[in-house]
C-alpha positions in Angstrom: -55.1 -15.4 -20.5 -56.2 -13.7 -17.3 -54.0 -16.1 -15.7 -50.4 -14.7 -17.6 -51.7 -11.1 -15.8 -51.7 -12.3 -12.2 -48.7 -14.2 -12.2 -45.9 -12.4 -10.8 -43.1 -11.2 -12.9 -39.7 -12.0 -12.1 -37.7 -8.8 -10.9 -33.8 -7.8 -10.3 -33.3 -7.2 -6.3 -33.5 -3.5 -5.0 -30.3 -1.6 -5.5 -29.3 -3.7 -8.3 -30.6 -2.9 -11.6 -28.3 -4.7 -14.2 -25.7 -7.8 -13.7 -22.9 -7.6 -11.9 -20.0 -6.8 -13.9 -22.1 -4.8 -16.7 -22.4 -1.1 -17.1 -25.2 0.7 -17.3 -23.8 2.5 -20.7 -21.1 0.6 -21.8 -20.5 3.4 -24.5 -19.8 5.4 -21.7 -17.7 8.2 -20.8 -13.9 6.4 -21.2 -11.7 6.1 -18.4 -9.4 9.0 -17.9 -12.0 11.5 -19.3 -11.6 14.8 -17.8 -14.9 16.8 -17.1 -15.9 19.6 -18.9 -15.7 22.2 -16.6 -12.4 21.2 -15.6 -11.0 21.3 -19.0 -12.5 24.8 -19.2 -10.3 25.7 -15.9 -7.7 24.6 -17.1 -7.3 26.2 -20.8 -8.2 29.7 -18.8 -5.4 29.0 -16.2 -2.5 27.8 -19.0 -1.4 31.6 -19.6 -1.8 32.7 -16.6 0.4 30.0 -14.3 3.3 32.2 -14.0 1.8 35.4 -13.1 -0.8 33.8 -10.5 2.1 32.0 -8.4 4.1 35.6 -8.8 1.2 37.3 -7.3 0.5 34.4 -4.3 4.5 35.0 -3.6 3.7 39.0 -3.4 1.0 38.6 -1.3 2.8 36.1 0.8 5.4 38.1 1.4 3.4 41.2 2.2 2.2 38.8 5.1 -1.0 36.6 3.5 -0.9 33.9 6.2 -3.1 31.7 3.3 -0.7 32.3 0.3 2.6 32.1 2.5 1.4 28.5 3.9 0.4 27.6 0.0 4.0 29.0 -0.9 6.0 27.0 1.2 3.7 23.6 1.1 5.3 24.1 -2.6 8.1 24.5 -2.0 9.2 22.8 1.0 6.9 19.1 0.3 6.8 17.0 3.2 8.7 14.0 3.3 9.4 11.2 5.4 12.4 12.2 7.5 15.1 9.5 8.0 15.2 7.7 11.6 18.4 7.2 13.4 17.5 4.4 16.2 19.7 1.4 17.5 17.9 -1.2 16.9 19.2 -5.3 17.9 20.3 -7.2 15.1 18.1 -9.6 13.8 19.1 -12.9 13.2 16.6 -14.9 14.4 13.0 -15.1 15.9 14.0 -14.3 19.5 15.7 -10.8 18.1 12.4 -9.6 17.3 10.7 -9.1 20.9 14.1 -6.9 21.6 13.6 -5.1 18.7 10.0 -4.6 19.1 11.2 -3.2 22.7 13.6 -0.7 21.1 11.1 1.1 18.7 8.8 1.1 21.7 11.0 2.5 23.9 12.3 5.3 21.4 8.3 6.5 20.4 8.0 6.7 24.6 11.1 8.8 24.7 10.4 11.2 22.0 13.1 10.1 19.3 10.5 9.0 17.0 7.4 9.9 16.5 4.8 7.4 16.4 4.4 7.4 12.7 8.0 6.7 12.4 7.8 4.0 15.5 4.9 2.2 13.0 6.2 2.1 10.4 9.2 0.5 11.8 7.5 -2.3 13.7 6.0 -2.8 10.1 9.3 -3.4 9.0 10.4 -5.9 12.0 6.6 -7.6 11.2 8.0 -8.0 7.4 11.5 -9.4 8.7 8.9 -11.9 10.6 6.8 -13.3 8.2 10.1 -13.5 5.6 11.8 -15.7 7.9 9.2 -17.6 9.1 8.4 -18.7 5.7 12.2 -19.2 4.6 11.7 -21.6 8.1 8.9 -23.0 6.5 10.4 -23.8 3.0 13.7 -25.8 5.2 11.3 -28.2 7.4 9.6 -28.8 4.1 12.3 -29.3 1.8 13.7 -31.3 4.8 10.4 -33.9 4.7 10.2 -34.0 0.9 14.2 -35.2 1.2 13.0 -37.7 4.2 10.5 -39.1 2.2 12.5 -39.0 -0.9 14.8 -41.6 1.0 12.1 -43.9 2.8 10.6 -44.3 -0.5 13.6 -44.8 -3.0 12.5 -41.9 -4.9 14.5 -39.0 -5.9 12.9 -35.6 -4.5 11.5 -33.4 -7.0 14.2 -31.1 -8.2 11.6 -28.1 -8.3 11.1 -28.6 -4.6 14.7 -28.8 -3.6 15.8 -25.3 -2.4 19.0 -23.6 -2.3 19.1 -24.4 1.5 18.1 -27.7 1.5 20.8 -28.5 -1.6 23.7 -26.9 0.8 22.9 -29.5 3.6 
């Protein structure tokens, strides 16, 4: 029996007390539950929504720097402006350097910012990966058809592609 007592127990790692995947309390608070205190908040602010923002708008108009920047964040939301740039077409993978080189150019001059000029080159990067994978889907439809041929076989109708039917 003393034997059992020195024997070392087997123990979870530090920093992870039950099995990955399993809660602590499953019976838990459910997801979506609001807090207590902010339920409280809110049942004390419900009557009063009208008159507060009528008193921020007074004060902001008798010059509160705070209230008039809370006013207009309300009312005037920011959104993202629309961008007027000439940008290439795009037809093909040598398009993209040029217009790469536009956006570039207009976040150096000042007509966009270089939020704007990101987000953009996001866009081009998207155009990119779209075609290169409709490239992709012609070679291989192309070989699939190639071997189809060598082998006697009839390529697999799933595999055919619009594209690849058309030539």
């Amino acid at each position: 029996m003393a034997a059992k007592h020195l024997q070392k127990q087997r123990r979870r790692g530090a920093g992870r007390p039950f099995a990955k995947g399993t809660s602590g309390n499953p019976a838990g608070r459910p997801p979506g539950a609001r807090n207590r205190a902010s339920e409280i908040a809110q049942a004390l602010l419900d009557g009063e929504a009208a008159a507060l923002m009528r008193k921020c708008v007074e004060l902001a108009l008798d010059g509160d720097r705070t209230s008039l920047k809370l006013c207009v964040e309300r009312l005037v939301p920011r959104c993202p402006r629309a961008v007027a740039l000439d940008l290439p077409p795009i037809a093909s993978a040598a398009d993209l350097a040029p217009a790469i080189a536009a956006i570039a150019q207009g976040v150096a001059a000042g007509a966009l910012t270089p939020y704007d000029g990101a987000e953009l080159a996001r866009i081009v990067d998207a155009y990119a990966h779209a075609a290169e994978f409709a490239a992709f889907e012609r070679r291989l439809s192309a070989v699939e058809r190639g071997i189809a041929r060598e082998t006697g076989r009839e390529a697999a109708p799933e595999l055919v592609t619009d594209d690849a039917a058309a030539d």
